[in-house]
N, C-alpha and C positions, 0 to 999 in steps of 0.2 A: 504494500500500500504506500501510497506517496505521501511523503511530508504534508502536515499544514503548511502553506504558506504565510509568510507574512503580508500586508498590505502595503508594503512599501513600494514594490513596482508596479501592482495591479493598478491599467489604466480604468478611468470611473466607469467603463461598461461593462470590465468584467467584475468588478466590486458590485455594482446590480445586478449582473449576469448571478452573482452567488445568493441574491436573494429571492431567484425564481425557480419554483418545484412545478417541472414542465412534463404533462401530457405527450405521448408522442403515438406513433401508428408503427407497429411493425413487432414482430416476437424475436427480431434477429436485428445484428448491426454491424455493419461494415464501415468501412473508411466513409465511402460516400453517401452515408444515413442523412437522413436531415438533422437527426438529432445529434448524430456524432459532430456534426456543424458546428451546431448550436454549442457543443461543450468545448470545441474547437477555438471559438472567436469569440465564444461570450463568459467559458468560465460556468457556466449554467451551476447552479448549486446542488440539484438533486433534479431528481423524473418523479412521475407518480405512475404507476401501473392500475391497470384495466383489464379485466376478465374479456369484457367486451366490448363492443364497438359501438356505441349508442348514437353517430351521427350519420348512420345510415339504415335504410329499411329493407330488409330486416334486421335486425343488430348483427353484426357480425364478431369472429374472436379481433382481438386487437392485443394485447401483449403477449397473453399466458396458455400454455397449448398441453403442458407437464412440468413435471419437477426435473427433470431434466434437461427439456428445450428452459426455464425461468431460469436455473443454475448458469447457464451457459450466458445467457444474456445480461444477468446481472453482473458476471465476470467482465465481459466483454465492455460491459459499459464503464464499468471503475478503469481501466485497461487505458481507454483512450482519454481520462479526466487528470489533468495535472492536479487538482485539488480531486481527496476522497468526496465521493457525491452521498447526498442523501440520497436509498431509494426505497420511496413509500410507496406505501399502500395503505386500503380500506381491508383489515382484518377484525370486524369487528366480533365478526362470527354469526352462525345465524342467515337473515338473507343480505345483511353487509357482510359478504366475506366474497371476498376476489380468488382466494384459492379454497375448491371444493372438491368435492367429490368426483364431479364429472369430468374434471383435469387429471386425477390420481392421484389429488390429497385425500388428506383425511375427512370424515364429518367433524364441523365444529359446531356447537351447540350455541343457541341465540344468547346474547347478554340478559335477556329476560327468563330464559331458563334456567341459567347460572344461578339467578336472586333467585328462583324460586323456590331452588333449591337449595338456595342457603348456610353450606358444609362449604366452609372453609378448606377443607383439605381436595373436595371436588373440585373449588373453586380453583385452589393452586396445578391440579390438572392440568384442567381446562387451560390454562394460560400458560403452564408448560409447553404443553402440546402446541400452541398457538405460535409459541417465542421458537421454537425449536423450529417449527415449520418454517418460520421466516428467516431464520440464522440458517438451515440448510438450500432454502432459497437462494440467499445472498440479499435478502434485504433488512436495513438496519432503522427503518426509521415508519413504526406499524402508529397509522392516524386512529387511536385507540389508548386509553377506554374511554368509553361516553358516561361521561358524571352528571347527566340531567336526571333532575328527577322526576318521576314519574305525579305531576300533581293533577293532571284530571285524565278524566277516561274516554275524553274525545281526542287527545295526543295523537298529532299523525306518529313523531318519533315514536312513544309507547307504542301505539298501535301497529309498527312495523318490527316490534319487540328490542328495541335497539334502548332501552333503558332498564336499568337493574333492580330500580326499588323505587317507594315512594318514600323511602327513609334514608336520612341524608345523611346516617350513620351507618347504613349497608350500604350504600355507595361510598364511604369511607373506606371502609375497612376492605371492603371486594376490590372495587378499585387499587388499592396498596397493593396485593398481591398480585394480581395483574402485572403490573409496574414494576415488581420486583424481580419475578420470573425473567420478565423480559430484560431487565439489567442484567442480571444473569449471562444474558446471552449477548449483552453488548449493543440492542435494540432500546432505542428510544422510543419514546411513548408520547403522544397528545392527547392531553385532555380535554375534552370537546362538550357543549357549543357555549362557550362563555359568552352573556353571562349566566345560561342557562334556556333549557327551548323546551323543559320539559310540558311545559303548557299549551305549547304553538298546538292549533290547527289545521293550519296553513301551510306549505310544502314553499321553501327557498330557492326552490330550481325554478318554482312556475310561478310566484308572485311574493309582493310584502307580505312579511310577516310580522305583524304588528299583536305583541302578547304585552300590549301596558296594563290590562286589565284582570291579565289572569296572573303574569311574572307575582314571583314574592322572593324577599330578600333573602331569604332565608336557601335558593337556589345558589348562593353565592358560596355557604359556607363549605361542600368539598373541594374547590378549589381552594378557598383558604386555611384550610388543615391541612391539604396536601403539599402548598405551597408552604407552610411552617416546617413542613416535617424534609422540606429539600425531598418531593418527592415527584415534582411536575417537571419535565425537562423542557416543554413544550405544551401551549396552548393553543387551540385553535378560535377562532372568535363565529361568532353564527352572524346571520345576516337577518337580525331581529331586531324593531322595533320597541324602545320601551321608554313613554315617554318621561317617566319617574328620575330616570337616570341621565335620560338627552331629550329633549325637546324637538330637535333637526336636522340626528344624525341615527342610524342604525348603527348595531357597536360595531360592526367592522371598517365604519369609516369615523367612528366618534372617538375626539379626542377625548372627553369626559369621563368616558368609557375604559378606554388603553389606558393613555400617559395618566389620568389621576386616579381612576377607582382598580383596576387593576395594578397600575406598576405603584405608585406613589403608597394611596393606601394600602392595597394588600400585599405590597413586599413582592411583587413578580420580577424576578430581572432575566428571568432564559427567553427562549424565540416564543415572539409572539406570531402565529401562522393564520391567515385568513382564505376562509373556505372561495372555493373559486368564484371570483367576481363576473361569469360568463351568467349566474345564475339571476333569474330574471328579476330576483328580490332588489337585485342592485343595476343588474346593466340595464334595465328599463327605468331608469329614473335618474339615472349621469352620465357623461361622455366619458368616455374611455381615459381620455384625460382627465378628465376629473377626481374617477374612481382611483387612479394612482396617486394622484396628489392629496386627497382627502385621508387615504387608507394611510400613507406613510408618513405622512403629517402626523396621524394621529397615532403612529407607536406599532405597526405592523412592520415585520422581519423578512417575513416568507410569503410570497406569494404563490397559490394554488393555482394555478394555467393547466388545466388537464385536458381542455379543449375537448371534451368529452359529451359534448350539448350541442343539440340543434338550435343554430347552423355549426358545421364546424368552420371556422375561421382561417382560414391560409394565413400563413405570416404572424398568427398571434404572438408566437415569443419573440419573433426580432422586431416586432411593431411595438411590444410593452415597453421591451426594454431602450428601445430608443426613447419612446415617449417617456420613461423613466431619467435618461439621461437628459434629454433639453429641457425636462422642467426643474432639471437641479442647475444646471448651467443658465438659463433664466431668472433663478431666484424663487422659485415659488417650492420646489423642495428644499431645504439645507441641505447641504452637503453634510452636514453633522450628523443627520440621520440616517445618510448612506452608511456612513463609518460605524455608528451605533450598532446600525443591524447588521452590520459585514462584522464585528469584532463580537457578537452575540449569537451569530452563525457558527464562527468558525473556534467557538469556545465549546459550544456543545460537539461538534465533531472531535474535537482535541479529545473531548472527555468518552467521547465515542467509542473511535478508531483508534 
């Protein structure tokens, strides 16, 4: 594996090249991939992988074919990155889970099955089994566990079983082992959807999600025990409305949200990661310019480009990141926040790799 680098020669596009986790097409990579490109001239920070192909009809496979063909590919990809890459994925298990059965993995059981079942020692199983699969994968970086809680029973997340309890002390405690297993293995973890969505009824891919009536504060607290206990390496923000907390801003583009209720008050200083902004909760309501400049302003590290939504977009990664570059060389990003999340990137990888 290659050294961290330091930021001292990185010019400023591959310093934002490292804070985008980019979507790509293909289960194989050669010199001339577009994604090998992209890790070529931009430095790309990590990929996220896909079971399937969701911007065509029918869906088709797009990364993952077996544990053999993913072994291969995730080798191949570190291979051609002067910086070790993040490579995630959605392993949350259950019907978010990217490697199944129908591939040659294993069954993995739903995060609401886990809680329902409630034995701690299944619990650490389960997430064995989970950590193991992705460390013989070759991936290091699973967008998992989901610490919403479960508070009404019209939940789409609930409802797709992808929450553990409606006790924010069983999401405590299950959540840790989780986390730990996968330390274990030298995989990182995101805690997901701060500052909590366990109420939404309304799906972020296909519109606003506005939960200011159903959110309670009280959704906050496993992220802040986890966060005391140095046990969150990563967060992901949700693309939720809530107007208690922001008036103007959904939290993945609210600075109220990031820089003061999460980093200030509750002590977060690792990557804060924002779910992909292709999803319609946000890119129907800002210019694409905007959506960068809002999101990094306000305290986001990583960005989610999985390009994985209709339409799919040609050029999304060299088109962000440029658009990420001239709004820092114009003034409307700081260049201080580039450096922020390039030296809060490449500190979790240190601790990583």
């Amino acid at each position: 594996m290659n050294p961290i680098i330091s930021n001292q020669s990185l010019p400023l596009e591959q310093m934002v090249g490292q804070m985008i986790l980019a979507g790509f097409r293909g289960k194989t990579v050669s010199e001339n991939s577009e994604i090998t490109q992209w890790i070529d001239s931009y430095n790309i920070g990590g990929v996220i992988l896909y079971d399937m192909e969701m911007t065509q009809k029918p869906p088709g496979k797009r990364n993952i074919d077996s544990p053999d063909q993913l072994r291969k590919l995730t080798q191949n990809l570190q291979s051609f990155s002067r910086t070790p890459m993040f490579i995630a994925i959605d392993q949350e298990g259950g019907n978010c889970a990217r490697l199944t059965s129908e591939y040659g993995f294993s069954h993995f059981s739903s995060w609401k099955e886990i809680g329902e079942l409630n034995d701690f020692e299944k619990t650490r199983s389960f997430s064995y089994l989970v950590a193991d699969t992705l460390h013989q994968g070759g991936i290091n970086l699973n967008l998992a566990p989901v610490l919403d809680i479960q508070n009404s029973s019209d939940s789409m997340i609930g409802g797709e079983g992808r929450c553990i309890s409606g006790n924010y002390n069983e999401v405590i405690d299950q959540s840790r082992i989780f986390i730990e297993e996968h330390r274990k293995k030298q995989i990182g973890t995101v805690g997901k959807h701060f500052p909590g969505q366990g109420s939404a009824v309304q799906d972020a891919h296909n519109e606003m999600t506005d939960i200011s009536d159903t959110w309670d504060e009280s959704e906050l607290i496993p992220y802040s025990k986890l966060i005391q206990s140095n046990d969150l390496n990563a967060i992901m923000m949700g693309h939720v409305f809530i107007q208690s907390l922001d008036k103007d801003y959904p939290a993945s583009l609210s600075t109220k949200i990031i820089s003061n209720l999460l980093r200030k008050k509750m002590g977060f200083n690792g990557v804060v990661i924002c779910d992909d902004p292709v999803m319609k909760a946000i890119s129907d309501h800002y210019s694409w310019d905007e959506i960068f400049e809002l999101m990094i302003n306000a305290g986001v590290d990583l960005i989610c480009l999985g390009n994985n939504l209709e339409p799919y977009r040609e050029n999304l990664i060299i088109d962000s990141i440029k658009s990420i570059v001239s709004q820092v060389q114009n003034g409307k990003i700081p260049m201080v926040r580039i450096k922020e999340s390039f030296h809060r990137i490449l500190n979790l990888k240190s601790n990583l790799f």
